[in-house]
C-alpha positions in Angstrom: 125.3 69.8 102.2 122.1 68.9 103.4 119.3 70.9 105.1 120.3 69.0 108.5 124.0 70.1 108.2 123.3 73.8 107.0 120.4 74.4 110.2 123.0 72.7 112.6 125.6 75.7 111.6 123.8 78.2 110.6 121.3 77.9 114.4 124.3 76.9 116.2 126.1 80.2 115.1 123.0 82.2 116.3 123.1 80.8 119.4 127.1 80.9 120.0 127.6 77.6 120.6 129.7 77.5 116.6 132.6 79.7 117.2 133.7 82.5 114.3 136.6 80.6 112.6 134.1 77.3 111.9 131.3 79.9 110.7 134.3 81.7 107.9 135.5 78.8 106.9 131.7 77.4 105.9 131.5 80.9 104.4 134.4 80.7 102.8 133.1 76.9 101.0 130.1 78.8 100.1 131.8 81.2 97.9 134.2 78.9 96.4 132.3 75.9 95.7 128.7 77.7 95.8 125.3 76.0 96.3 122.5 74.6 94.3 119.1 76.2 94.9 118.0 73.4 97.2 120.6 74.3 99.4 120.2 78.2 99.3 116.9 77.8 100.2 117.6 75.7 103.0 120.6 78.1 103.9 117.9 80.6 103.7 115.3 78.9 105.8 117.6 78.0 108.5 118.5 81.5 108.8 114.8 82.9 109.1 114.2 80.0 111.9 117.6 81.7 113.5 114.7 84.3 114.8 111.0 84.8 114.8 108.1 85.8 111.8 106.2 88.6 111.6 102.4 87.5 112.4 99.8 89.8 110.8 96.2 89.8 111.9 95.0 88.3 108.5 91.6 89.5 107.4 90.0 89.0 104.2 91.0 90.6 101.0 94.0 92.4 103.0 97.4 91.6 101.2 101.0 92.9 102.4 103.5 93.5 100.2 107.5 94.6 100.2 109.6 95.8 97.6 113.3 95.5 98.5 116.5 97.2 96.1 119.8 95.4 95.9 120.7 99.5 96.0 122.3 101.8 94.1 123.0 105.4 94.1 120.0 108.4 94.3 117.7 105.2 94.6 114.8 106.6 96.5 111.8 104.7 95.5 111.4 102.8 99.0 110.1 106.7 100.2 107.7 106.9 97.4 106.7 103.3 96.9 105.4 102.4 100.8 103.1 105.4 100.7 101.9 105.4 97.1 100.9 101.3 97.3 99.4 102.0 100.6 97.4 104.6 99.1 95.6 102.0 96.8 95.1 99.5 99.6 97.9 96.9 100.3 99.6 97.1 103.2 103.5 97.7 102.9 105.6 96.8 105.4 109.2 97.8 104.7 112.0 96.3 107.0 115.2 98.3 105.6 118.6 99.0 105.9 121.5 101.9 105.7 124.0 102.7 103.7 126.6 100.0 102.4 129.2 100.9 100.7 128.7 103.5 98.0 124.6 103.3 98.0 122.7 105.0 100.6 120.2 103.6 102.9 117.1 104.4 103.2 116.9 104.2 106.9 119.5 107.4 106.9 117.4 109.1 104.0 114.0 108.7 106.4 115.9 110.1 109.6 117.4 113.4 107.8 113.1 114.1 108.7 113.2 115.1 112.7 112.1 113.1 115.2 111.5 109.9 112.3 112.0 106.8 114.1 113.2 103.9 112.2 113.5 101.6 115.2 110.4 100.8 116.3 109.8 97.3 118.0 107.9 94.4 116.4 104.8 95.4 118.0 105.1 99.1 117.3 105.9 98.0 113.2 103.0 95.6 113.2 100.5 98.7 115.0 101.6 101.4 112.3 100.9 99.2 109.3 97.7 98.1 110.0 96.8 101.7 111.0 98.5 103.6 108.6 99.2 101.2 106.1 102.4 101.0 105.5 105.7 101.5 108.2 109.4 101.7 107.4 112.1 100.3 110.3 115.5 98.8 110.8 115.8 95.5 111.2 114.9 94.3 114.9 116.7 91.9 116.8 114.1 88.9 116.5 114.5 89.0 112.6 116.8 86.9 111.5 119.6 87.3 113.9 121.9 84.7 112.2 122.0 87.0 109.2 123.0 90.1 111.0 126.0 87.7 113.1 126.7 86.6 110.0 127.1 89.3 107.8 129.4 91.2 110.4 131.8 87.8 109.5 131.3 88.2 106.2 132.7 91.5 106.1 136.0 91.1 107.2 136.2 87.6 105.8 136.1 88.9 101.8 133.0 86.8 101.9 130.1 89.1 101.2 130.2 89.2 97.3 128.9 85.9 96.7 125.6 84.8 95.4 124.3 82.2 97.6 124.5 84.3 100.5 123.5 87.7 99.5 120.3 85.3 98.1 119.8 84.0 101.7 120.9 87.3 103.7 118.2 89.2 101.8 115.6 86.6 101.3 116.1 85.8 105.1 114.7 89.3 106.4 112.0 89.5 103.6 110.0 86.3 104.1 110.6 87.0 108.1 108.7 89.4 107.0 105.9 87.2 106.4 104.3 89.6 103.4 102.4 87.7 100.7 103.8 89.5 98.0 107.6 91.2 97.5 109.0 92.5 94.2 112.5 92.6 93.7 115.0 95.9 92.0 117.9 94.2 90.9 120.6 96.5 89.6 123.4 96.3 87.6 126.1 98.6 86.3 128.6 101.4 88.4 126.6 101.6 90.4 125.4 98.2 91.8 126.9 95.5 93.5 126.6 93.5 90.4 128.4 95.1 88.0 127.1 92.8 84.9 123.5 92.5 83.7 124.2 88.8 83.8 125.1 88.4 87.3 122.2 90.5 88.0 120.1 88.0 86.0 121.4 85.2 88.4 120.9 86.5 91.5 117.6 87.9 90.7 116.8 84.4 89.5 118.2 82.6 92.7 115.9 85.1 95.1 112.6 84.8 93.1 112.9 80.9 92.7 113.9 81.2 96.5 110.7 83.2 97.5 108.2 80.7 95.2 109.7 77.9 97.3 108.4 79.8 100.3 105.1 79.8 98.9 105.0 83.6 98.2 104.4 86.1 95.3 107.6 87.4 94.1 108.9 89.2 91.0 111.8 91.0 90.1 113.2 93.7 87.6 116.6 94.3 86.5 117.4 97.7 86.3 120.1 100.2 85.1 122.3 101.8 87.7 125.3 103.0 85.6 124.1 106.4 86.7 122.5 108.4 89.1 118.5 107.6 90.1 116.9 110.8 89.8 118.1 114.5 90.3 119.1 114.7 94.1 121.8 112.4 95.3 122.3 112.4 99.4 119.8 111.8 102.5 117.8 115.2 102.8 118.3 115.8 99.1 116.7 112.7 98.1 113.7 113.4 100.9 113.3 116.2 99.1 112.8 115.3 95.9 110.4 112.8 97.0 108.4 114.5 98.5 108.5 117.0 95.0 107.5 114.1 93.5 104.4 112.9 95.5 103.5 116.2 95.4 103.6 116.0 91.7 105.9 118.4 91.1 109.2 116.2 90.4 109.8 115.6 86.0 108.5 112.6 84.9 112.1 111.0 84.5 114.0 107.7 85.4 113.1 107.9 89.1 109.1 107.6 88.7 109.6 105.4 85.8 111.4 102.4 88.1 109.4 103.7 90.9 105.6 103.4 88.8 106.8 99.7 87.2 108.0 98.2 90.7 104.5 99.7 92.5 102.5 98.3 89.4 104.4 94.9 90.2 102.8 95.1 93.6 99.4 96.2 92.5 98.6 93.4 90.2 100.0 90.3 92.7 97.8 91.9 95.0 95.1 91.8 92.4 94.1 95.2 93.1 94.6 96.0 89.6 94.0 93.5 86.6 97.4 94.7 84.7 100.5 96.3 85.0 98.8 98.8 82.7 96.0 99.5 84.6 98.3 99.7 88.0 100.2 102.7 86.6 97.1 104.7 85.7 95.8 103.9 89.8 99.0 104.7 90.8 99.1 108.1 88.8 95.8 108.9 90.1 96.8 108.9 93.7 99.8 110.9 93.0 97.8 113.1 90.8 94.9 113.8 94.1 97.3 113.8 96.5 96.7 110.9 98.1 99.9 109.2 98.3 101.3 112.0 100.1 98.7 112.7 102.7 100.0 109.2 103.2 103.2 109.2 103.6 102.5 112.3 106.3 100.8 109.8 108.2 103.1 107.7 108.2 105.6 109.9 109.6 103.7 111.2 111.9 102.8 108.0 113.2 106.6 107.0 113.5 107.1 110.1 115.6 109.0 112.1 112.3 107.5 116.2 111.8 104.9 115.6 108.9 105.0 119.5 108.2 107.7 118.9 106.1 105.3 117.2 103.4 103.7 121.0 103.1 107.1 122.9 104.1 110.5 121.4 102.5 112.2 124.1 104.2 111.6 122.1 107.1 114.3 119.4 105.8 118.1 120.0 107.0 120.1 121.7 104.2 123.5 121.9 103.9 125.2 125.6 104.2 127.0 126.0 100.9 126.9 125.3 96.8 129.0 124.9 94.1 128.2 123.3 90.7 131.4 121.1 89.6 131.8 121.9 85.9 132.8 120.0 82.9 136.9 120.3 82.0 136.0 119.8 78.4 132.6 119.8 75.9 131.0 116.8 74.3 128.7 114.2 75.1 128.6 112.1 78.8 129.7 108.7 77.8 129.7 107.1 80.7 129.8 107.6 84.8 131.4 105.6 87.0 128.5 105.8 89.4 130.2 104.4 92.5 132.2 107.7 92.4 129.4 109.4 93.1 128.3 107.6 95.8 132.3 107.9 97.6 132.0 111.5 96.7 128.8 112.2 99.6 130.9 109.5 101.8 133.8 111.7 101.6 131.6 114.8 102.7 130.2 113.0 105.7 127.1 112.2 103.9 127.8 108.4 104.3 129.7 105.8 106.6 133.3 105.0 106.1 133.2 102.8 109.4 129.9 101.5 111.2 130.4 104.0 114.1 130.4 106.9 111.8 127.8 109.6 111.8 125.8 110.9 109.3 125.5 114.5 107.8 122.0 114.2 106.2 122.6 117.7 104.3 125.4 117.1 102.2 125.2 115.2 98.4 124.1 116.7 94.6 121.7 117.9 92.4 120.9 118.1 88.7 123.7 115.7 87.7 124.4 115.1 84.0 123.0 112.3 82.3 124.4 109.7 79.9 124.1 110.7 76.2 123.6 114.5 77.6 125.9 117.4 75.8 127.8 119.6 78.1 130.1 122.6 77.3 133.2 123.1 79.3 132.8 125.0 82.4 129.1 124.2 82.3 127.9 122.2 85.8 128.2 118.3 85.8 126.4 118.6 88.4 125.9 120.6 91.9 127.7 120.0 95.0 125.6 120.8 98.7 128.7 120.6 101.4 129.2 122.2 104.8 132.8 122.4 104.4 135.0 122.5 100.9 136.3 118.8 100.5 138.9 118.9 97.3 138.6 114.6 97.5 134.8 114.8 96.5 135.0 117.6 93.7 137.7 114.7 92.0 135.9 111.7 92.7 132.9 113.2 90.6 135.5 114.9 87.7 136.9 111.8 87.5 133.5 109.6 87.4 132.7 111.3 84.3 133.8 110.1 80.7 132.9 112.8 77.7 134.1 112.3 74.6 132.8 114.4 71.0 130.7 111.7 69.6 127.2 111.6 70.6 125.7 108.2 72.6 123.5 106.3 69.9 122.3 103.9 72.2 122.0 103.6 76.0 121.1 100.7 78.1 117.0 100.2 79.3 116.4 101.5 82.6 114.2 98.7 83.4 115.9 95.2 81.7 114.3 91.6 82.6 111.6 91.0 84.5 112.0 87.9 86.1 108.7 85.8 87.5 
């Protein structure tokens, strides 16, 4: 197709004037016979013009940045990144979303905080980052409104697992965005979308080439989600432990390893740092003095959210009951099947299983075991928060677990390619 042909669809869909069945059977092209990147970028571009572009009061030596993750589950680093890269003085604006499918959202992690206000208006978005420094919403209704008309269609056309248009639906929001920098976590394993570290490869391929053809900074790293991100899995949970973490409290584990390398990413094509290696010791520093968390109690204060719960994690909703889930034989954890997990806080009301659905913020785990980990029978796989006992979530997370008597001699990288 040519740029003409895709813009004619995709801004006549926006406006209504392409009705549904023309729009799934494009879609439906798309996915069979896909699309070169000339034409995901226009695909892309057409989308973006679908709705208006963030315009930032641009002032020497300021650079914005975004870091988006294609998701995965216990993946908190949007919490800890916006507020730590903001402490070192590039301005994050974060435009998120909420939980799809298995992985949580970040916008329903961020309102488990009272009063935290994830839909602010352009304006409002635009004020907090250039006063705080860095802001986290939902995506308004001027940014790229063909994607979000589009994606509903995709979803109950089987059309949403295909590369061109995740590349554009993602790409579309980010470079409305208008940062001047965005890094990229592209996951694979159980846990991801992409199951395969080569279709992760190819789609984080497609979205950096994409972004360069805007004319922006972008990078991406592959990472390992065949297992949880962290210790806390579930909206408050997962508040919690970031706030441990900025507090420097947390272990230095997976979670602030991906959540150090993607900020360092931004640091450096900000040029705030000469290196990578010279980012992460900046980056430590802040978290070290405290400064990346007397940021992010700015910035929830300044989106209306109770800061106090950056000195007082009591503060945080908690669920009313736990049980660990234990082991039904010893050996080593082979493997997880990671999207279990995620079904498991789903099941406890923790997640959505229809759009409409509420969220309990209190429910998820702790402490879960790790790949290559020993673990005796009867000792915790991990630890369940609920409000009620749910049977269904206890045997989505026996079953996610493989453990066999060997030990693991070698595990995947947590952090794979990195793709420029």
């Amino acid at each position: 197709m040519g740029e003409e042909d895709i813009r004619f669809f995709i801004l006549g869909f926006a406006r209504g004037e392409i009705p549904d069945y023309q729009m799934a059977a494009l879609a439906m092209a798309i996915c069979w016979r896909g699309m070169n990147f000339d034409e995901t970028m226009w695909l892309t571009r057409a989308m973006i013009d679908s709705g208006q572009v963030v315009k930032w009061a641009r002032h020497p030596g300021v650079f914005y940045a975004d870091k988006h993750s294609t998701g995965g589950i216990g993946d908190k680093t949007s919490l800890i990144i916006a507020p730590l890269v903001a402490a070192c003085g590039v301005r994050v604006p974060m435009i998120s979303g909420r939980g799809l499918g298995p992985t949580g959202g970040t916008l329903d992690k961020l309102e488990s905080i009272a009063g935290f206000r994830t839909n602010l208006s352009l304006d409002e978005f635009q004020r907090v980052t250039d006063k705080v420094g860095c802001c986290m919403i939902g995506t308004t209704p001027e940014i790229a409104p063909a994607d979000k008309k589009l994606y509903a269609l995709r979803d109950v056309t089987a059309t949403v697992v295909c590369l061109p248009l995740i590349v554009a639906s993602i790409m579309s929001k980010k470079l409305a965005e208008n940062v001047d920098g965005l890094v990229l976590d592209v996951k694979w394993g159980s846990g991801a979308f992409m199951r395969t570290r080569e279709t992760s490869l190819e789609l984080a391929q497609a979205m950096v080439e994409v972004g360069k053809r805007y004319g922006k900074h972008v990078r991406a790293l592959q990472t390992d989600m065949n297992q949880p991100l962290g210790q806390n899995i579930g909206n408050a949970l997962e508040v919690r432990e970031c706030i441990e973490l900025l507090r420097g409290e947390a272990r230095a584990d997976d979670l602030l390893d991906v959540t150090l390398a993607l900020s360092a990413e931004l640091l450096e094509m900000a040029g705030v740092a000469k290196n990578v290696a010279a980012a992460k010791g900046m980056l430590q520093k802040k978290l070290t003095n405290g400064e990346a968390l007397r940021k992010f109690e700015e910035m929830i204060a300044a989106q209306g959210g109770d800061a106090r719960v950056c000195e007082d994690i009591s503060r945080l909703p908690a669920a009313r009951n736990r049980k660990p889930i234990v082991a039904r034989a010893s050996g080593y954890v082979q493997a997880i099947a990671c999207d279990q997990i995620g079904y498991a806080v789903i099941a406890m009301g923790g997640g959505r299983k229809a759009v409409s659905d509420s969220v309990d913020p209190t429910v998820g785990f702790t402490a879960p075991k790790k790949i290559g980990e020993a673990v005796n029978a009867g000792e915790p796989l991990m630890v369940m928060h609920y409000n009620d006992a749910n049977p269904e979530a206890e045997a989505l997370v026996q079953s996610a677990y493989t453990i066999a008597e060997k030990p693991v001699v070698q595990q995947s990288p947590l952090i794979g390619e990195r793709i420029v």
